[in-house]
C-alpha positions as a printed Julia matrix, in Angstrom:
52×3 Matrix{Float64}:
 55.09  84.82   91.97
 58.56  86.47   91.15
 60.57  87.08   94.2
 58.97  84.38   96.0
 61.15  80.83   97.13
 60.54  77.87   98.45
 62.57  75.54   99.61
 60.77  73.08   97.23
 62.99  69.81   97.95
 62.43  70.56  101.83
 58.95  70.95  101.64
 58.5   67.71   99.51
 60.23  66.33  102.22
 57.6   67.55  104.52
 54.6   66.31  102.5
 55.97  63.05  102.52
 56.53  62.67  106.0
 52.82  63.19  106.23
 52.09  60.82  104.21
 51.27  62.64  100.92
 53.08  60.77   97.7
 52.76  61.86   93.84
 49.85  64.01   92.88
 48.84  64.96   96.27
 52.24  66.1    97.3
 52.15  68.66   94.13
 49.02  70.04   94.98
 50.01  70.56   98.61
 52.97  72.44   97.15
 50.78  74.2    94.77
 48.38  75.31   97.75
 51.43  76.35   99.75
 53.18  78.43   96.56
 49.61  80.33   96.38
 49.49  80.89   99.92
 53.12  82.44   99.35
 51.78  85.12   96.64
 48.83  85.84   98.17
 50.41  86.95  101.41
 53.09  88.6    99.16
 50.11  90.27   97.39
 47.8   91.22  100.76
 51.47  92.9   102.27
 52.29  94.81   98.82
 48.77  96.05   99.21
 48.94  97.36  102.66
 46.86  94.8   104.1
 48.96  92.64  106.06
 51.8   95.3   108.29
 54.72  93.61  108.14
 56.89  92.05  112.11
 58.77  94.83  113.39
């Protein structure tokens, strides 16, 4: 995932706020880190043509 951020405190923030505490807030920013390198990988690939 090198090259990829995430604004990790913000989007803690965000799983709290819906409701998610401890273990379920990590996997939701797991889920959303993956979700991060597999669009990275699906755009490096061609699949995905980038806004513009």
């Amino acid at each position: 995932m090198a090259g990829l951020t995430l604004d990790t405190a913000g989007a803690l923030a965000a799983a709290r706020e819906l409701g998610a505490t401890g273990w379920p807030a990590a996997e939701l920013l797991l889920a959303i880190r993956i979700g991060m390198a597999e669009g990275a990988a699906a755009r490096r690939e061609g699949e995905i043509k980038p806004d513009g």
